[in-house]
C-alpha positions as CSV (number, residue, x, y, z in Angstrom):
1,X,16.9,26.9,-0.3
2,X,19.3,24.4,-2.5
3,X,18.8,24.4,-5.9
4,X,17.3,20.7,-5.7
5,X,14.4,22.1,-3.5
6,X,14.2,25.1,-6.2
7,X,13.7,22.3,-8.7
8,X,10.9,20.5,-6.2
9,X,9.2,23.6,-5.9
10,X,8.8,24.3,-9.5
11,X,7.6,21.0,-10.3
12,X,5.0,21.3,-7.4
13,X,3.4,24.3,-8.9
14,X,3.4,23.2,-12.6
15,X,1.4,19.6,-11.4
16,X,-1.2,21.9,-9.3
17,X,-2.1,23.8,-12.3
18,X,-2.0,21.0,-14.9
19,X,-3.0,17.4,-15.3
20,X,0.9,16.6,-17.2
21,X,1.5,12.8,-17.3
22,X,5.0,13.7,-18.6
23,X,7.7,11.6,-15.8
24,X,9.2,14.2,-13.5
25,X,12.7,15.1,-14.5
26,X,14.5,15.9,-11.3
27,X,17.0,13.5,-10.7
28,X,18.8,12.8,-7.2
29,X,16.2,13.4,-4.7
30,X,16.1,11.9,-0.9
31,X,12.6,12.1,1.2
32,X,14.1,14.9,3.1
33,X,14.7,16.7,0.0
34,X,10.4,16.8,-0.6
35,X,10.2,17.5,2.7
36,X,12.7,21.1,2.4
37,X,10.6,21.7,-0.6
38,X,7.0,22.0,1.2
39,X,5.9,25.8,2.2
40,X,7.1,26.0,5.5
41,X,3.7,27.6,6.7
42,X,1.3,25.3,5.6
43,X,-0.1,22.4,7.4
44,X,2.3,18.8,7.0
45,X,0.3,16.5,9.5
46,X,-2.5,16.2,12.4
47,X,-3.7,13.2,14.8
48,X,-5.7,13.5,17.7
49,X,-4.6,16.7,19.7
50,X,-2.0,17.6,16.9
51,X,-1.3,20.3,13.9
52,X,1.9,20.8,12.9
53,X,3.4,23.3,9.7
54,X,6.1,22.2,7.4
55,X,8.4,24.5,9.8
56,X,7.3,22.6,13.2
57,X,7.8,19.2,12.1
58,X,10.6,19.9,10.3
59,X,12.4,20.9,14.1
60,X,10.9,18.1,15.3
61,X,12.2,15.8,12.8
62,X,15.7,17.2,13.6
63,X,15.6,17.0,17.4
64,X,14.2,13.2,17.1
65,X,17.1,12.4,14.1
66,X,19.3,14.0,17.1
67,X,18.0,11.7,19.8
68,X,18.9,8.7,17.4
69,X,22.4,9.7,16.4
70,X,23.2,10.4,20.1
71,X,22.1,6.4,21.4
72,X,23.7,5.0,18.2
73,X,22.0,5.0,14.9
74,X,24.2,5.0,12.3
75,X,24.4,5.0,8.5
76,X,22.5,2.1,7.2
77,X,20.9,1.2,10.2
78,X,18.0,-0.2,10.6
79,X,15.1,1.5,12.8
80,X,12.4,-0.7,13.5
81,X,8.6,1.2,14.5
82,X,5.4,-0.7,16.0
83,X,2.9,2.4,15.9
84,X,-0.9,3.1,14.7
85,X,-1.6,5.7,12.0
86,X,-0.1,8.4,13.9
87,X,2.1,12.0,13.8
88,X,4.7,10.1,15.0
89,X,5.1,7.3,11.9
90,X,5.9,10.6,10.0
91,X,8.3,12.2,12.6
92,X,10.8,9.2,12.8
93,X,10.1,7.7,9.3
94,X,11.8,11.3,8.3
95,X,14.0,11.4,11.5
96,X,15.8,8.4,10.8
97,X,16.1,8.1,6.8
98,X,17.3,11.5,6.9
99,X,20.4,10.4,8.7
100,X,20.8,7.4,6.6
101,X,19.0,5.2,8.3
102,X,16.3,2.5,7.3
103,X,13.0,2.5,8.6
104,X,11.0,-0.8,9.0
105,X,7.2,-0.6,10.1
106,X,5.5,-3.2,12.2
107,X,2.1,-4.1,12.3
108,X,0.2,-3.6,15.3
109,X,-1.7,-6.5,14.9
110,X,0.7,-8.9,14.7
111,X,1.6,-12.3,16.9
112,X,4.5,-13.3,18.5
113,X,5.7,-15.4,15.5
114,X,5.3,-12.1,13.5
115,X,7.4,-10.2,15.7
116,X,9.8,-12.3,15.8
117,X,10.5,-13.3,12.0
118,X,10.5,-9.7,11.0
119,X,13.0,-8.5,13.9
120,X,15.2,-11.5,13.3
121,X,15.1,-10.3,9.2
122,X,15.7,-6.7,9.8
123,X,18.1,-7.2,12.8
124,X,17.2,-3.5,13.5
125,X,19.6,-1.4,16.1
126,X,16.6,0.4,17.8
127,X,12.9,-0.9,18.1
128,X,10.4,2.0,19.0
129,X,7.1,1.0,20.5
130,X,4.1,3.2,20.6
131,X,2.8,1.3,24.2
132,X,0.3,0.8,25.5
133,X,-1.6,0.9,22.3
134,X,-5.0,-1.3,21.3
135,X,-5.1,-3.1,24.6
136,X,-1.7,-4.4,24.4
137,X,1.9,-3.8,26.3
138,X,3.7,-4.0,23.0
139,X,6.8,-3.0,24.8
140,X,6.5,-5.9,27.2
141,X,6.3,-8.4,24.1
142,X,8.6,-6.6,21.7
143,X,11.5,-6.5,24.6
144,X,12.2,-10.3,24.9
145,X,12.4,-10.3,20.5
146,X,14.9,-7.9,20.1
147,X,18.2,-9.0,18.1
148,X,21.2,-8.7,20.8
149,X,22.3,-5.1,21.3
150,X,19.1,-3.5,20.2
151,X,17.7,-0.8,22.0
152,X,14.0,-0.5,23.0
153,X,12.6,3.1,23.0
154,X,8.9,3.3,24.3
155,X,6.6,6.1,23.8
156,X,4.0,5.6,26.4
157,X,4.9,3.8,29.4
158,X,8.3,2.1,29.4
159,X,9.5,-0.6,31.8
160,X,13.3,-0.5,33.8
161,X,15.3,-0.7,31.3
162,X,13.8,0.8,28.5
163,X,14.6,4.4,27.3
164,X,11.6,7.0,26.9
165,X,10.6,9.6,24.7
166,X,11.5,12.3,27.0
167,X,15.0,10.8,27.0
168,X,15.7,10.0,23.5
169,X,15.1,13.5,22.8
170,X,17.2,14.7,26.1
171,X,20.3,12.6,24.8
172,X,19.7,14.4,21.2
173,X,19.9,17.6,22.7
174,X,24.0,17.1,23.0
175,X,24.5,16.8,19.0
176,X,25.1,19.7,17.7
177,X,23.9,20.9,14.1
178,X,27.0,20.3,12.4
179,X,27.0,16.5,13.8
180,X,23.4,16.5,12.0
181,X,24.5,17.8,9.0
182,X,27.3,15.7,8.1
183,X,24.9,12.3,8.9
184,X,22.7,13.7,6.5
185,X,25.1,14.9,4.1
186,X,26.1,11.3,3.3
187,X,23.0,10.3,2.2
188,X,22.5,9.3,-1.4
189,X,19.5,9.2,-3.1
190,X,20.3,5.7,-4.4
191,X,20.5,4.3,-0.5
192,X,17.7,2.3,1.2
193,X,15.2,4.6,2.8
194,X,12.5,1.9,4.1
195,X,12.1,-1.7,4.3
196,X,8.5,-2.8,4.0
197,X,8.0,-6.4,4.7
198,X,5.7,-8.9,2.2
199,X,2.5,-10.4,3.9
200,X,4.7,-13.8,4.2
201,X,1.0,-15.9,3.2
202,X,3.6,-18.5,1.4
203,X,6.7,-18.7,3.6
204,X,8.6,-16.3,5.6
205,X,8.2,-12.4,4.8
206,X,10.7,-11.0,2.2
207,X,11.6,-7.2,2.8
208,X,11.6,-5.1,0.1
209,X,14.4,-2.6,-0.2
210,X,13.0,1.1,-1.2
211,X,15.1,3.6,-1.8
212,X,15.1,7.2,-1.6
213,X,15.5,7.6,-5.6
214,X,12.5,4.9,-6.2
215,X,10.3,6.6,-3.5
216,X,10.6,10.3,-4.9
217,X,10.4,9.1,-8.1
218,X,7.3,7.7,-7.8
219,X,5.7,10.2,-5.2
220,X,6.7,12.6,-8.1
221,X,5.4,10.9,-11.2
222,X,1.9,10.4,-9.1
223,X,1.5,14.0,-8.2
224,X,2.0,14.8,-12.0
225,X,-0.9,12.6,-13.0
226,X,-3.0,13.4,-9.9
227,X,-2.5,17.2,-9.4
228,X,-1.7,19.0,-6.8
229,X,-5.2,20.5,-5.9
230,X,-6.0,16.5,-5.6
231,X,-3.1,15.8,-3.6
232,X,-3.9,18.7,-1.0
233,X,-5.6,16.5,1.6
234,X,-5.6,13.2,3.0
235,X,-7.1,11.1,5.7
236,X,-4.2,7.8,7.0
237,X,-5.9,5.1,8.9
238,X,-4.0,2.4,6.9
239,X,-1.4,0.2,8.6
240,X,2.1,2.4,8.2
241,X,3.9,-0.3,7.8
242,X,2.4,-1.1,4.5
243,X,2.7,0.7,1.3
244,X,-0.5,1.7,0.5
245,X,-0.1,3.9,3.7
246,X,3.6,4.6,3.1
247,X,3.8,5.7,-1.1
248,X,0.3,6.0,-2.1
249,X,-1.1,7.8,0.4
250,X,1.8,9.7,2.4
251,X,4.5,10.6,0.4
252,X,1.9,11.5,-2.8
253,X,0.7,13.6,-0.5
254,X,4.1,15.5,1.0
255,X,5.2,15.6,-3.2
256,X,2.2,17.9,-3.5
257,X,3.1,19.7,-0.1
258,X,-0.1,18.8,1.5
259,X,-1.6,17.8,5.0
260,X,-1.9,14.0,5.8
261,X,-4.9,13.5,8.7
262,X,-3.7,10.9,10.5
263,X,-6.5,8.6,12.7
264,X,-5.2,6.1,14.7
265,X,-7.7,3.2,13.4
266,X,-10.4,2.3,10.6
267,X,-13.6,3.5,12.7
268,X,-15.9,4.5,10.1
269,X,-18.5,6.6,11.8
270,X,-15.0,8.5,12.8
271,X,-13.6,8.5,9.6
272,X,-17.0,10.5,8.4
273,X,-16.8,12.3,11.1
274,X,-13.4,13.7,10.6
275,X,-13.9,14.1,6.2
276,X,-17.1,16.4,7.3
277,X,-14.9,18.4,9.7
278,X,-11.0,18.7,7.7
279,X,-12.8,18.1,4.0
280,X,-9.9,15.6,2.2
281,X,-9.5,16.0,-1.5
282,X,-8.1,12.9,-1.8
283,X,-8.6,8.9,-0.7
284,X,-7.1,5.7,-1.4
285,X,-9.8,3.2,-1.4
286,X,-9.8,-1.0,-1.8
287,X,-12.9,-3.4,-2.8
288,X,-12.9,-4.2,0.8
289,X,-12.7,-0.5,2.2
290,X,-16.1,-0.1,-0.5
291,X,-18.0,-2.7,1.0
292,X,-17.5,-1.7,4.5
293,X,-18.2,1.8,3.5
294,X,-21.1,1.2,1.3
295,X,-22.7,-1.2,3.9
296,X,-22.6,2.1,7.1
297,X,-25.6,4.4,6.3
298,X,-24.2,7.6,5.1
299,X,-20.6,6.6,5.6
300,X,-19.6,6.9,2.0
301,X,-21.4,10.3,1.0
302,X,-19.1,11.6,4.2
303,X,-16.3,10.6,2.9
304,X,-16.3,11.5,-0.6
305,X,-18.4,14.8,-0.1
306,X,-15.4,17.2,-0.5
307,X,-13.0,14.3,-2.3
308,X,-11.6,15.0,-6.0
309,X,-9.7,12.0,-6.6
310,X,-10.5,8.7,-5.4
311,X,-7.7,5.8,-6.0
312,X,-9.0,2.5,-5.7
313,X,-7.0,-1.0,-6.0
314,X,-5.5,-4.0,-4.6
315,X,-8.2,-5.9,-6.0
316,X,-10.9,-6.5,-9.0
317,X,-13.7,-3.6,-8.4
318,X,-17.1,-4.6,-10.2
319,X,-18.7,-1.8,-12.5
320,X,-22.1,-1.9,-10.5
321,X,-20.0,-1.3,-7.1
322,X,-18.0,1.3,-9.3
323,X,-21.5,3.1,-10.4
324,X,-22.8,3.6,-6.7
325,X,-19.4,4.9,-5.8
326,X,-19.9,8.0,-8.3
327,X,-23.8,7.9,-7.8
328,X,-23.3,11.3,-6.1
329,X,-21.2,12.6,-8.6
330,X,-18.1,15.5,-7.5
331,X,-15.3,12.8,-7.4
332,X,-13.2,11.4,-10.0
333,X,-12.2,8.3,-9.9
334,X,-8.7,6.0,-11.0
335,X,-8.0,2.6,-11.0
336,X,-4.3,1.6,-10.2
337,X,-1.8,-1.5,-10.2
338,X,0.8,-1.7,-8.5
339,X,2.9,-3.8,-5.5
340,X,5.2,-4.0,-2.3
341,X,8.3,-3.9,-4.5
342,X,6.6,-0.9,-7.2
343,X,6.6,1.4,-4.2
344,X,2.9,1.1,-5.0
345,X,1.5,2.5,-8.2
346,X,3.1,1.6,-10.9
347,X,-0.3,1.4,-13.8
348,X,-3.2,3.8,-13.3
349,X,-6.4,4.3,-15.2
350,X,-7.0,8.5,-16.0
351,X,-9.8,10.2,-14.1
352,X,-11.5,11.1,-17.3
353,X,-11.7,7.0,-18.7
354,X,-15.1,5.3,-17.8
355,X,-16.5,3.2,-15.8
356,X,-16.0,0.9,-18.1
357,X,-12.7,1.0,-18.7
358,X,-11.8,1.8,-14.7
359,X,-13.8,-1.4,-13.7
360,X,-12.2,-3.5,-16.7
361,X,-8.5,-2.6,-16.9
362,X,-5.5,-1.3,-15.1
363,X,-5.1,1.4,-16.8
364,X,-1.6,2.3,-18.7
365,X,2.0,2.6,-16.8
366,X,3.2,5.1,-14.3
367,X,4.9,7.8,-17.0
368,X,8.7,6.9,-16.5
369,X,8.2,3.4,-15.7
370,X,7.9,0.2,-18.4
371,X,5.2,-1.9,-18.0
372,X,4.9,-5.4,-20.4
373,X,3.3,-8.4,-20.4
374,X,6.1,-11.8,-21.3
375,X,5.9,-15.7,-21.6
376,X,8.4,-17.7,-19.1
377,X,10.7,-17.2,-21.5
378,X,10.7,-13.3,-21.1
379,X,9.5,-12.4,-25.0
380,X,7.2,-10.0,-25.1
381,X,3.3,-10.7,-26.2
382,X,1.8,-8.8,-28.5
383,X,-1.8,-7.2,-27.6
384,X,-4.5,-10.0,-26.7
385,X,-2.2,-12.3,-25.1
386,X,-2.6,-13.1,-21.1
387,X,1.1,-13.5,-19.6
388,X,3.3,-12.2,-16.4
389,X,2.6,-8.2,-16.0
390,X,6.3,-7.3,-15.7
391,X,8.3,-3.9,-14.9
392,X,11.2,-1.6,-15.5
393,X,12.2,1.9,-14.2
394,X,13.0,3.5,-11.3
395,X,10.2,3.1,-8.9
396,X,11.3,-0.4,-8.0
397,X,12.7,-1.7,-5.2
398,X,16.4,-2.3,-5.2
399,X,15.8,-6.1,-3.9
400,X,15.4,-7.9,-0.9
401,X,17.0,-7.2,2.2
402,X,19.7,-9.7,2.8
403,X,18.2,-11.8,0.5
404,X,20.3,-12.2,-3.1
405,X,18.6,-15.8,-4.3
406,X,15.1,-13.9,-3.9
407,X,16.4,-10.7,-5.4
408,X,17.7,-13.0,-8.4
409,X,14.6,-14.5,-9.0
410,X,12.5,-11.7,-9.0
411,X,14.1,-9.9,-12.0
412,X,14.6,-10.8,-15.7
413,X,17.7,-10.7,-17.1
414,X,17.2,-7.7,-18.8
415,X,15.9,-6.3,-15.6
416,X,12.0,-6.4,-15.6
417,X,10.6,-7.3,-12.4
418,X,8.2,-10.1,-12.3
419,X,5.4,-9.4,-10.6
420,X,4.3,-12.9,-10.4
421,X,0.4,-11.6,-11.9
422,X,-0.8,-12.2,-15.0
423,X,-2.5,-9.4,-17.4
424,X,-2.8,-8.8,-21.0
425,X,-2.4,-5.7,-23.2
426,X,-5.4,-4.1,-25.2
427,X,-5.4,-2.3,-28.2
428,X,-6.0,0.7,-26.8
429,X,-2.6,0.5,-24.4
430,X,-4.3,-0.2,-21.4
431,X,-3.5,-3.8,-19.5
432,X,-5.7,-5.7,-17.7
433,X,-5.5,-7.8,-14.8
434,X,-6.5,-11.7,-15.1
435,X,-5.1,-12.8,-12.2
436,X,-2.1,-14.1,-10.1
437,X,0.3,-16.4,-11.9
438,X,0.2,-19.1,-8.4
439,X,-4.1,-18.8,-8.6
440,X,-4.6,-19.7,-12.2
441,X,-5.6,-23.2,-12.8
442,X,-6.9,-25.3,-15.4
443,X,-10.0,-26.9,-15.0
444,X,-10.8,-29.5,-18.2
445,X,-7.9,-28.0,-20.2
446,X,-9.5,-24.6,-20.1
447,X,-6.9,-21.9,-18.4
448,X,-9.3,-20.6,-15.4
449,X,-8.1,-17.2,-13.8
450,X,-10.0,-16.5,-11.0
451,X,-10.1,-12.6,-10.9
452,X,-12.6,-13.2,-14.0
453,X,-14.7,-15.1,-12.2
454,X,-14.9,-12.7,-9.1
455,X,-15.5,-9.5,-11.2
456,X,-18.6,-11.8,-12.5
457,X,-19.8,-12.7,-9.0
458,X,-19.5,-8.9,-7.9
459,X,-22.0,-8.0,-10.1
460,X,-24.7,-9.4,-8.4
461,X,-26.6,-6.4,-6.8
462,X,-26.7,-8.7,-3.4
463,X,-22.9,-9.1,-3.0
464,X,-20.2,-7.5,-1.6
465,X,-17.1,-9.3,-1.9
466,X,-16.0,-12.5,-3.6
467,X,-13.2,-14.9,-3.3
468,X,-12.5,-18.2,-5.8
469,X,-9.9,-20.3,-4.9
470,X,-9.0,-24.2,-7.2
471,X,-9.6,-27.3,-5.4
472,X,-9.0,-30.8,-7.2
473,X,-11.6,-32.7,-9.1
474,X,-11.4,-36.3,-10.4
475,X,-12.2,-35.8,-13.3
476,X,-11.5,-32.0,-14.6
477,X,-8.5,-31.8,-12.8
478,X,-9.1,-28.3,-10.7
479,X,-12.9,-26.4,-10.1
480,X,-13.8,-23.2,-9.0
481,X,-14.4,-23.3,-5.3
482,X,-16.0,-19.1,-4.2
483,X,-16.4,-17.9,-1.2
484,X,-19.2,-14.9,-1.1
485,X,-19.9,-12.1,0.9
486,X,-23.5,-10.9,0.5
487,X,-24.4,-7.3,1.5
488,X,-26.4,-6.8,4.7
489,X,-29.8,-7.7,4.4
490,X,-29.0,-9.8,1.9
491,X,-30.4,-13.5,1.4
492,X,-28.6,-15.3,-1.4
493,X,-28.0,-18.5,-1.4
494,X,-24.8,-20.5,-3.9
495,X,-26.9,-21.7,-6.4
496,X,-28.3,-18.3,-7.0
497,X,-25.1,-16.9,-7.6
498,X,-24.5,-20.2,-9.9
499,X,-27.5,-19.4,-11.3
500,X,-26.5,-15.7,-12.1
501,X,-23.2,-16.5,-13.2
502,X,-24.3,-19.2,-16.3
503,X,-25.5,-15.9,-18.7
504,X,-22.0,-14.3,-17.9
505,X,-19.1,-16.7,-18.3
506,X,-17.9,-19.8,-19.8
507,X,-19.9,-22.9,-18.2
508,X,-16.1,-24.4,-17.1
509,X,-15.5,-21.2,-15.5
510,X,-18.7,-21.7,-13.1
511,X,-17.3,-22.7,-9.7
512,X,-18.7,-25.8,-9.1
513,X,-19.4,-25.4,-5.0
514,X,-20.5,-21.6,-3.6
515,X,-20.6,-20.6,-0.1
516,X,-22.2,-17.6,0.5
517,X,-21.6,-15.6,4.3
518,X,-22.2,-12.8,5.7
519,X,-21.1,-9.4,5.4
520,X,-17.6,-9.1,6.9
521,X,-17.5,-13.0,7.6
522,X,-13.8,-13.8,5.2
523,X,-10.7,-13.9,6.6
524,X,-8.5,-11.1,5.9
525,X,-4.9,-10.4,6.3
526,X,-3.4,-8.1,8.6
527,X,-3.2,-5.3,5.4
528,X,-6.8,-6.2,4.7
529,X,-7.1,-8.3,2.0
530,X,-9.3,-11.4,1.6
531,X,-6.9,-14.6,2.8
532,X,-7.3,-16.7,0.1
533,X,-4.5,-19.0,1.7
534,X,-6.8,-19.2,4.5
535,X,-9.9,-20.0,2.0
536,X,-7.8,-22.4,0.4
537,X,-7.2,-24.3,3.6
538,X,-11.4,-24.5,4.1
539,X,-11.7,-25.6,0.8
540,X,-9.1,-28.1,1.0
541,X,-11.5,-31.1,0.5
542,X,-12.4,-32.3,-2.8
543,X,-15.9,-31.3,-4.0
544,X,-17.6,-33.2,-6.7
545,X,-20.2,-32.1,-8.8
């Protein structure tokens, strides 16, 4: 063992038997680095017909980084993967950043336009396919995208032409160990791990660069505030290529040395099924993921039944949802912030703060990391004062791929990222959320931020989601324009909601037209979230009140 995994180890056991906020001290550590570090014999990952111990997937880690040196993968590199919540995300994630190499997810649900924007970005040297997967021959649409001299690897059922499992892992039986240690022994913690690619809702995807340093540090500083005995089980059915999947749930989870349960899909009776039978201590949760799960008899008492720590996020959660969440008590809960280029969290709320103040705020920043709210001219407000949540430290992303303008812009001089959303700080140090910095509008002068006006609409014991987009008005300029999902069974109607909002906000805040669908019925994007860019476009023409 090399005194860095020493240092791993060590830090492991102290955040299992404390609840130390303090940011992790160990400097100069790579995701294979965490990985050494976990007790060989315990459990790393599962899926469907699979269980494999530190020890196991650590050799199969080796013999897959093997395959990929011996058809061409070099430093730098990038190694593009189309695959469901799987075993194998986790092989060849480890597998090819171990060697220097930088992994890029793609979305199984994506188009052909997708597909091709991402792969012409990333310009990666070897594409692997999970294939057939979902209904679709992913290897027969990926193969006529690649950049020129790419390879396509299949797992599943490849095509002439394409290379297979069996013989990527044939070829990497001719490198030797010494081959394999020299790749890896050029490896710096300071170069790019992953790439994970923006939703592109505005324009063409950026890629965020993540490096090994920013990924550790993070996965570290989480398992500090989390705890180990939290950290000790997981359940992945997110997308792998995002990083909700990637940070917050994966690599929190190998920090603490503990199992992630990978399912291949978000099948909720399955999903219960498989928390009654391998007990998770720990989930990652969104507004949407409540509704769904709230709206399935029994669903949600399944899954929380043997969870300590549920993390919740990505959008505003109302207190009444929060209260029916903890109705069973057993499960602490925490609020987070965080983004694509944060590696994920970057503020969390404590599992001992209220309700209140999880439903309300943001919580305070990831120990390590800077957290501040500025005006456009980068000075920093004092508490009270709404302006761009910005960040500093070393869980960010070290820019965009090939992209310098975009990496430019989205720093401040002094090196803050902007995050683009806008918060405020409260006397008490924690910061809350109002909104994104492109959805604010003014309606009548007034500054409207439409997160507000959602966590309003959610309390309504009939809804489930909500959604307020701006749309012109002749003569205040912009209105509120929500979209509402009511629970099922449900039978509200927009001028109830109206109705409900006018003892709760601000009579300018009120959106002037409400359309109220059913459960399920908004668009979402391929991560999940509500498409308000979608919503935008249906609410496109002017409504006057």
């Amino acid at each position: 063992m090399t005194d860095r995994t020493f240092g791993l180890s060590r830090m492991r056991r102290h955040a299992a038997a404390s609840s130390s906020t303090a940011a992790p001290q160990v400097t100069g550590v790579r995701l294979g680095d965490l990985m050494a570090a976990a007790p060989r014999d315990a459990v790393a990952a599962t899926g469907p017909g699979e269980r494999l111990t530190y020890a196991e997937l650590a050799a199969e880690i080796d013999a897959y980084a093997k395959g990929l040196l011996a058809i061409g993968v070099r430093h730098g590199d990038r190694v593009a993967m189309l695959t469901p919540p799987a075993v194998d995300f986790w092989r060849l994630l480890h597998a090819a950043t171990s060697i220097g190499a930088i992994w890029v997810g793609i979305n199984p649900v994506y188009q052909q336009r997708d597909f091709g924007l991402l792969l012409e970005d990333a310009q990666p040297s070897v594409v692997i396919a999970v294939s057939p997967c979902f209904g679709r021959d992913y290897a027969t649409e990926l193969a006529p995208l690649l950049p020129a001299g790419a390879r396509l690897v299949v797992f599943g059922m490849a095509q002439p032409g394409m290379l297979e499992r069996r013989a990527l892992l044939a070829a990497g039986a001719a490198v030797d160990a010494a081959s394999l240690g020299r790749a890896r022994a050029r490896v710096d913690p300071e170069h790019p791990a992953v790439i994970v690619y923006t939703s592109g809702t505005t324009g063409r995807p950026k890629g965020a660069l993540l490096s090994h340093r920013a990924m550790t540090f993070c996965a570290l500083s989480n398992l500090a505030w989390m705890g180990g005995a939290a950290l000790a089980r997981a359940i992945c059915a997110a997308p792998v290529n995002h990083v909700g999947a990637i940070n917050n749930i994966c690599m929190n989870v190998l920090a603490a040395g503990g199992t992630i349960l990978f399912y291949p899909e978000v099948d909720l009776p399955a999903l219960a099924a498989l928390s009654e039978a391998e007990k998770p201590t720990y989930l990652v949760a969104s507004p949407t993921a409540f509704a769904m799960m709230l709206a399935a008899p029994g669903v949600m008492a399944s899954r929380l039944v043997n969870t300590e720590l549920l993390v919740f996020g990505g959008a505003a959660t109302s207190l009444a949802t929060l209260r029916q969440i903890v109705a069973g008590g057993g499960t602490a809960l925490a609020g987070v912030y965080g983004q694509t280029e944060t590696c994920g969290i970057v503020t969390h709320c404590r599992p001992e703060d209220s309700l209140p103040v999880q439903a309300e705020t943001i919580g305070r920043a990831l120990a390590g990391m800077q957290v501040r709210v500025a005006d456009a001219t980068g000075r920093e407000l004092p508490v009270g004062e709404v302006g761009e949540i910005q960040a500093s430290g070393p869980g960010l992303m070290s820019g965009y791929f090939r992209n310098p303008q975009a990496t430019a812009a989205a720093f401040t001089p002094d090196g803050f990222l902007r995050t683009g959303d806008l918060g405020m700080m409260r006397p008490d140090g924690t910061f809350v959320f109002t909104g994104r910095l492109k959805e604010m509008f003014k309606s009548g002068g007034y500054n409207v931020y439409p997160v507000e006006i959602e966590q309003a609409i959610c309390e309504h014991p009939s809804v489930a989601l909500a959604a307020v987009v701006s749309v012109p008005h002749p003569v205040f300029q912009e209105v509120g324009h929500a979209f509402v999902e009511q629970r099922q069974g449900a039978a509200l109607t927009g001028e109830a909601v109206r109705e409900f909002l006018r003892s709760r906000i601000a009579n300018y805040k009120i959106p002037k037209q409400v359309v109220v669908v059913q459960h399920g019925a908004l668009p979402r994007l391929v991560i999940g979230k509500v498409d308000k860019m979608a919503l935008q476009r249906l609410a496109a023409q002017p409504q006057i009140d």
